[in-house]
C-alpha positions in Angstrom: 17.5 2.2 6.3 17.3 2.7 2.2 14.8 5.3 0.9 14.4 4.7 -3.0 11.9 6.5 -5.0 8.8 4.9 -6.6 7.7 5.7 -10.2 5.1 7.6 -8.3 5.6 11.2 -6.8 6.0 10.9 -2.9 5.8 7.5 -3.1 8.4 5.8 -1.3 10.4 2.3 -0.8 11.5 1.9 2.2 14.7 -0.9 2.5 15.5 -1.7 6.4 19.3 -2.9 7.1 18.8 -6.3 8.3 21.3 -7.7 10.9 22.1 -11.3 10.1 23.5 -14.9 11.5 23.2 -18.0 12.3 20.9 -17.3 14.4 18.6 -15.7 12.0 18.1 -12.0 11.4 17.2 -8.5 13.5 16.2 -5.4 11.6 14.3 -2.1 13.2 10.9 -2.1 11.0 10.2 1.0 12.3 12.2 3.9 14.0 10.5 7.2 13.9 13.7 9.3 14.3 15.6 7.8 11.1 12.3 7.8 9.2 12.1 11.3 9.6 16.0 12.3 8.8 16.0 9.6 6.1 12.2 10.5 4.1 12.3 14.3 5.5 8.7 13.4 6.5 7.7 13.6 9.9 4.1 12.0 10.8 2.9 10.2 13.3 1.3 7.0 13.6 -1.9 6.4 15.4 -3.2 2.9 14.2 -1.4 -0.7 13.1 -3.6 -3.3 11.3 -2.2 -6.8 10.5 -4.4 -8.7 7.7 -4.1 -12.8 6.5 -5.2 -13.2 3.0 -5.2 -16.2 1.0 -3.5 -16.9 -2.5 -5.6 -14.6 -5.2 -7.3 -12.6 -2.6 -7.1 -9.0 -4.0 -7.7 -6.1 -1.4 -9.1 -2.7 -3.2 -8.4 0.0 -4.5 -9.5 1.6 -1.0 -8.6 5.1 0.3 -10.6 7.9 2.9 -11.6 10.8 1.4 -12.1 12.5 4.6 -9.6 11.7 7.2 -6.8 10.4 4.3 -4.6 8.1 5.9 -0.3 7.6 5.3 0.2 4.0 5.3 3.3 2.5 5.9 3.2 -1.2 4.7 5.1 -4.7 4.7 4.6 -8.3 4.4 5.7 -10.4 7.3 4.9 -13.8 5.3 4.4 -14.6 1.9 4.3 -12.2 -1.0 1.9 -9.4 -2.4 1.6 -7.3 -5.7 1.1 -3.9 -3.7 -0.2 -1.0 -6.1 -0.9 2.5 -5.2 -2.9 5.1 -7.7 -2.2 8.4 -7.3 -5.6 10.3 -6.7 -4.4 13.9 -6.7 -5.6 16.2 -9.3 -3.1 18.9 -8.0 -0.5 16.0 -9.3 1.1 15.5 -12.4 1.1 11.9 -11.9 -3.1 11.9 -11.3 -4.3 9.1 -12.0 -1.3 7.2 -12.8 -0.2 3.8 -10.8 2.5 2.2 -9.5 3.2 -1.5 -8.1 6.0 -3.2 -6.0 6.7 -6.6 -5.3 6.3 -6.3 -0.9 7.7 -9.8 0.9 8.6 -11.4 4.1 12.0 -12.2 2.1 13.0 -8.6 0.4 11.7 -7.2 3.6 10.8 -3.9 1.6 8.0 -1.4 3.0 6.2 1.3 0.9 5.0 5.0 2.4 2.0 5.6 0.4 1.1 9.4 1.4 -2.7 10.4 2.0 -3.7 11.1 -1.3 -3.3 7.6 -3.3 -5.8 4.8 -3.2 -4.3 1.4 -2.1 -4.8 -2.1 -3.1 -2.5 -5.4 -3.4 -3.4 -9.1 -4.7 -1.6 -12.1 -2.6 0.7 -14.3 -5.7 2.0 -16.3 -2.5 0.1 -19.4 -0.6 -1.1 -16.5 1.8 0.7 -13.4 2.7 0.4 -11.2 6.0 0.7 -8.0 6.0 0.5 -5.1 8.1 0.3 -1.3 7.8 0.8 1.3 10.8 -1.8 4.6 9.2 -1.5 8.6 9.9 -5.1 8.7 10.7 -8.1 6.1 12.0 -10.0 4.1 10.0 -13.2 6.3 9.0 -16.1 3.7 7.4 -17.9 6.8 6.6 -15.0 8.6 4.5 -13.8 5.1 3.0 -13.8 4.7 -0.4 -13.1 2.1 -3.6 -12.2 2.5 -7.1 -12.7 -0.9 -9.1 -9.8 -2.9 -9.0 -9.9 -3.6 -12.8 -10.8 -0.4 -14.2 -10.3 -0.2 -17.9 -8.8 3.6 -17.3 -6.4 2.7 -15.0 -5.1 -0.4 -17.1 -3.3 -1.9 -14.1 -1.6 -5.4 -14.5 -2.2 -7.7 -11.8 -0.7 -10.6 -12.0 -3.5 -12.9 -11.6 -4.1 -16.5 -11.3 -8.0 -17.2 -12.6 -10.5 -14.9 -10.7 -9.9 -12.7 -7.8 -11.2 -13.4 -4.8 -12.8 -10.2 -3.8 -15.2 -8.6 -0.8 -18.4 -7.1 -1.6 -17.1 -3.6 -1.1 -14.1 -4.3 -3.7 -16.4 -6.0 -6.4 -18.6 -2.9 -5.7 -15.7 0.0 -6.8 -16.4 2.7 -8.4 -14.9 3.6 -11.7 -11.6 5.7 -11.4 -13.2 8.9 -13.2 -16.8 9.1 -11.0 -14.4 8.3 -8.0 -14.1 11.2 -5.6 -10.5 13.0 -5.9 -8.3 14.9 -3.6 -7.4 18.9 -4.9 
């Protein structure tokens, strides 16, 4: 495994090393030993959620504010725009966002430490995509920041109009939202 910085503090991109042949291809997506020698992070993972989206479907910006959650994520088909905000005022990088290209084909996974509100738009057909989390999901603790808000400029490469839930067309704007120290 790879571990490349992000253009976010703590934030990391994870590259597996893929074993290929005619046959097709092997690679470990996770292995909790070399994650921990290779990151110098050593969690535990308690939940794995798998999502199907649909072309222009945009997920957040969603985080817990009580019971924060580590996410590790990938794409198992298609391709997402996967941004993280950093929401830690005890950081000098609050505020600020980052975004990776995440794909069945570059294989890539992110670590997103608790701390950073999470979102991604599909650009492919449909993408799946699945996250293992450091904590279980708390619907009381959950939270959203708008996915367009003006302060946090971000770029998402969209296609017309985003197809959104009620919770993520609900956000809140980044500076009412709810911070961690």
């Amino acid at each position: 495994m790879n571990v490349l910085p992000s253009a976010l503090p703590d934030v990391l991109i994870i590259e597996p090393k893929v074993f290929g042949d005619d046959r097709g291809y092997f690679f470990e997506s996770y292995n909790a030993r070399e994650f921990a020698e290779k990151t110098g992070i050593n969690i535990r993972f308690v939940q794995d959620n798998h999502t199907r989206s649909a072309r222009n479907v945009l997920r957040g910006l969603h985080y817990q504010i009580q019971q924060p959650q580590g996410k590790l994520v990938r794409v198992t088909a298609g391709n997402v725009h996967d941004v993280v905000v950093d929401l830690r005022k005890s950081s000098p990088a609050f505020g600020q966002s980052a975004a990776i290209s995440l794909s069945a084909e570059n294989r890539r996974m992110l670590w997103i430490p608790p701390g950073f509100a999470h979102g991604y738009l599909v650009v492919s057909e449909y993408a799946e995509f699945l996250y293992k989390t450091t904590d279980y999901w708390a619907p009381a603790h959950e939270r959203c920041i708008a996915w367009n808000d003006p302060h946090l400029n971000i770029a998402w490469p969209l296609q017309g109009t985003p197809q959104l839930s009620a919770k993520d067309r609900n956000g809140v704007p980044f500076l009412a939202a709810e911070v961690f120290p």
